[in-house]
C-alpha positions as CSV (number, residue, x, y, z in Angstrom):
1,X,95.7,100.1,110.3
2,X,98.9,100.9,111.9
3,X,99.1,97.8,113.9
4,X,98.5,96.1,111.1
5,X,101.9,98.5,109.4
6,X,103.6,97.4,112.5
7,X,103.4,93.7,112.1
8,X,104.3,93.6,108.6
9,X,107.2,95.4,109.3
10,X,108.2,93.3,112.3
11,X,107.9,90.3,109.6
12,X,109.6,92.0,106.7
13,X,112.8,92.5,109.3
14,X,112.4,88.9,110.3
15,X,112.6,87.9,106.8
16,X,115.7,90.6,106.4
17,X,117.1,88.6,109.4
18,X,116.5,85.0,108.2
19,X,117.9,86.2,105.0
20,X,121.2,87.0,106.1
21,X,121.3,83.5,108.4
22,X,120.7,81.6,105.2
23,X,123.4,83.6,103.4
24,X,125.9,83.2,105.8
25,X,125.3,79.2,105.9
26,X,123.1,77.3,103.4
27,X,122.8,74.5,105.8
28,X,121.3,76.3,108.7
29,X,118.0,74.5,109.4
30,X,117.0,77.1,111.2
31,X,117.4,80.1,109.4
32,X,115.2,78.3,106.7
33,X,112.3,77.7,109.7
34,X,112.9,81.5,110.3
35,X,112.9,82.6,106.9
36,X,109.2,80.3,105.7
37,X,108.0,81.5,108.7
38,X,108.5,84.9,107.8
39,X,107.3,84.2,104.3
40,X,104.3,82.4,106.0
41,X,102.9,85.1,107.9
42,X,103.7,87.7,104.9
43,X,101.2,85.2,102.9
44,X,104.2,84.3,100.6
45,X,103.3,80.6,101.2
46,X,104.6,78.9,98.3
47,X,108.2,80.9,99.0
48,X,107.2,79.3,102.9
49,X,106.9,76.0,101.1
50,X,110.3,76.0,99.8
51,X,111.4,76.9,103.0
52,X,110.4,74.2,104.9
53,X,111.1,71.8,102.2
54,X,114.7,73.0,102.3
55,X,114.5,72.6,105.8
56,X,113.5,68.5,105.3
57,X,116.5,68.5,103.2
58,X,119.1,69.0,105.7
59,X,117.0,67.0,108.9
60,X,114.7,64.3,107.3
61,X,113.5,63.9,110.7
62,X,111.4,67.0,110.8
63,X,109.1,66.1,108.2
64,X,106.6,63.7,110.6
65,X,106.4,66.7,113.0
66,X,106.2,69.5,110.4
67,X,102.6,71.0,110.8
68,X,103.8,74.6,109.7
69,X,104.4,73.2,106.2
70,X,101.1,71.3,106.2
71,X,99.1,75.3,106.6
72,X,101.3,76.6,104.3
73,X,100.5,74.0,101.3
74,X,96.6,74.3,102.3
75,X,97.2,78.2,101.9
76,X,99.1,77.9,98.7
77,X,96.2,75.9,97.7
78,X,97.8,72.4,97.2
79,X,95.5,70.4,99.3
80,X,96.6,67.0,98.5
81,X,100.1,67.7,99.6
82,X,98.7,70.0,102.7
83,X,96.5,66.5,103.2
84,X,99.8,64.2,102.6
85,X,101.8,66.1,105.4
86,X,99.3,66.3,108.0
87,X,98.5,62.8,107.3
88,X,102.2,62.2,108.1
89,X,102.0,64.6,110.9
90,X,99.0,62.5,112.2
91,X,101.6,59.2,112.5
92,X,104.1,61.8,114.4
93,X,100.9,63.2,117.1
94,X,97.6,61.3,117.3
95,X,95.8,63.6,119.6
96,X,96.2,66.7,118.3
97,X,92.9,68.1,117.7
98,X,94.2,71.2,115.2
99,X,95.7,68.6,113.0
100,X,92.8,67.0,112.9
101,X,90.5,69.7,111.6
102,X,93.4,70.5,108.7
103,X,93.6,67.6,108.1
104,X,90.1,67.0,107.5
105,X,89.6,70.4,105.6
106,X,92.7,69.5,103.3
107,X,90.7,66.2,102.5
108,X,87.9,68.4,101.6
109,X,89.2,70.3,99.3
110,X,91.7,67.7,97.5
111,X,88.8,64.9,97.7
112,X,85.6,66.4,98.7
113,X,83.4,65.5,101.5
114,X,82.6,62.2,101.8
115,X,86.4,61.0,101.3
116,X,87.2,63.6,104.2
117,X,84.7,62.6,106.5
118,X,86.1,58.9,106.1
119,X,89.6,59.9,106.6
């Protein structure tokens, strides 16, 4: 559909964008947030992935908090790292319901149901 045109090329500019930030400075924490979340929403998730991991790189303190990274390791299909970080995310946010429910679905997968439903 066109909106659906439309969004992808709002995402490929962002990714143009986030491109040139991490070009101009290879430390920029943010431009490597910007970039994987382009990636992420284009469904590159493993490129998203090394984004963010990038990211944890430079600030070690993000990784607790980093719930973006947890979706895009469930979407790239590696469920027992997408379990891992929302595990650590659950130390960083205890009542956060949506981390909850990834976290039990990346249980699921990596584990199967009755280690999820423990967990």
């Amino acid at each position: 559909s066109d909106q659906q045109a439309s969004l992808k090329m709002a995402f490929e500019k962002s990714l143009a964008d986030a491109e040139k930030l991490v070009d101009a400075d290879a430390k920029n924490v943010n431009a490597y947030s910007r970039r994987g979340d382009a990636r992420f929403f284009l469904g590159r998730f493993e490129d998203a992935v090394a984004d963010y991991d990038e990211m944890l790189k430079h600030d070690e303190s993000l990784a607790n908090s980093h719930w973006r990274r947890g979706i895009a390791l469930f979407y790239a299909g590696r469920f027992k790292d997408a379990a891992a970080q929302f595990e650590s995310y659950h130390s960083f946010d205890q009542v956060d319901r949506e981390n909850g429910i990834w976290r039990y679905l990346s249980q699921h997968k990596a584990y199967g149901q009755k280690k999820a439903r423990e967990g």
